[in-house]
C-alpha positions as CSV (number, residue, x, y, z in Angstrom):
1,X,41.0,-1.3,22.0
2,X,40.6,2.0,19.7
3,X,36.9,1.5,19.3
4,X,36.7,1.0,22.8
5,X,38.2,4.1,23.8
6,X,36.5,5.8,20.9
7,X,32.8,4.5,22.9
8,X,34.1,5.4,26.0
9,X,35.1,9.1,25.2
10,X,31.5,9.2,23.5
11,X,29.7,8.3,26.4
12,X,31.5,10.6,28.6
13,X,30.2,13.9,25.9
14,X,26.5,12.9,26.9
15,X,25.5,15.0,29.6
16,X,25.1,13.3,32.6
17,X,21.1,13.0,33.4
18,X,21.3,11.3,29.3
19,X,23.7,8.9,30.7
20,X,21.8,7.9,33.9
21,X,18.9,7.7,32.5
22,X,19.9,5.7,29.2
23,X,22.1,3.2,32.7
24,X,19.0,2.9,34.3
25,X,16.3,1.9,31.5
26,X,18.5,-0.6,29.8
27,X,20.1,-1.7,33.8
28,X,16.7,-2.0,35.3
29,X,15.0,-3.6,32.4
30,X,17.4,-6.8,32.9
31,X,17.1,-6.7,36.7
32,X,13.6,-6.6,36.5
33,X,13.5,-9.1,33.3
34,X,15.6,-11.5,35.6
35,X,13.3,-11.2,38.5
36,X,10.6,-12.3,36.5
37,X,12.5,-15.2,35.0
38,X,12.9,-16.5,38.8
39,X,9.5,-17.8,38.7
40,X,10.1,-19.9,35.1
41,X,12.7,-22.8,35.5
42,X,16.2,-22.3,33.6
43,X,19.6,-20.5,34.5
44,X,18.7,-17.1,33.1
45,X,17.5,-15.7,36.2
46,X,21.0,-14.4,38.2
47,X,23.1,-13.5,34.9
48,X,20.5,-11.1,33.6
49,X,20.3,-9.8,37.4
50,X,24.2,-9.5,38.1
51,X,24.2,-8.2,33.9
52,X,21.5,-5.4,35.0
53,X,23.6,-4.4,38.3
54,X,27.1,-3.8,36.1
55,X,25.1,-1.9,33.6
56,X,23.8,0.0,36.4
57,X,27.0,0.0,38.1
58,X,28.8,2.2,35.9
59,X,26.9,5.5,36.6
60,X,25.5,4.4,40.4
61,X,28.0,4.3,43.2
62,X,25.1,1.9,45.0
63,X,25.4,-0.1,42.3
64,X,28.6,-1.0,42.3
65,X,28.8,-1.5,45.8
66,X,26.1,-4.0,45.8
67,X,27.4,-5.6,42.7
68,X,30.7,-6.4,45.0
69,X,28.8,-7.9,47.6
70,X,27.4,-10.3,45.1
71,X,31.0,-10.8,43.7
72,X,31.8,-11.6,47.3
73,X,28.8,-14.1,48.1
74,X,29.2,-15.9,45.0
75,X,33.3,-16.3,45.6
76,X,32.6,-18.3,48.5
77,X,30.1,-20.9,47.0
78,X,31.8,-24.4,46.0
79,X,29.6,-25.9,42.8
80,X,31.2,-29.2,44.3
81,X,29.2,-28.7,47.5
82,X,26.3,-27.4,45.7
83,X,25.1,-29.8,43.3
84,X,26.6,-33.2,45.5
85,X,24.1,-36.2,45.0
């Protein structure tokens, strides 16, 4: 928990347009990285997606807003209904 805190006041000292710009490489990167994946068959495709909208979500309000709606879309899917034979 110390190291976390110890991160967190670090990232807080970066000035601001550092800190959005280091969000949005590294939070784009795996939305766009998970875009492409869509086309290739495997399960890698919405994880690196919803990974690239938190990273993104902690300097961009529209971010987190967004990621919530995808919170809320996938609370109301049922796997049991989903993959029924």
């Amino acid at each position: 928990m110390k190291m976390k805190s110890e991160i967190s006041k670090g990232w807080k000292l970066l000035p601001s347009p550092i800190r959005k710009t280091i969000v949005s490489v590294f939070g784009s990167t795996f939305i766009v990285i998970g875009l492409l994946l869509s086309v290739l068959p495997g399960p890698f495709t919405i994880p690196l997606v919803i990974l690239g909208l938190l990273i993104l979500g902690i300097e961009f309000a529209w971010a987190q807003r967004t990621l919530e709606k995808v919170k809320a879309q996938g609370s109301k899917l049922n796997p049991k209904r989903l993959f029924k034979k």
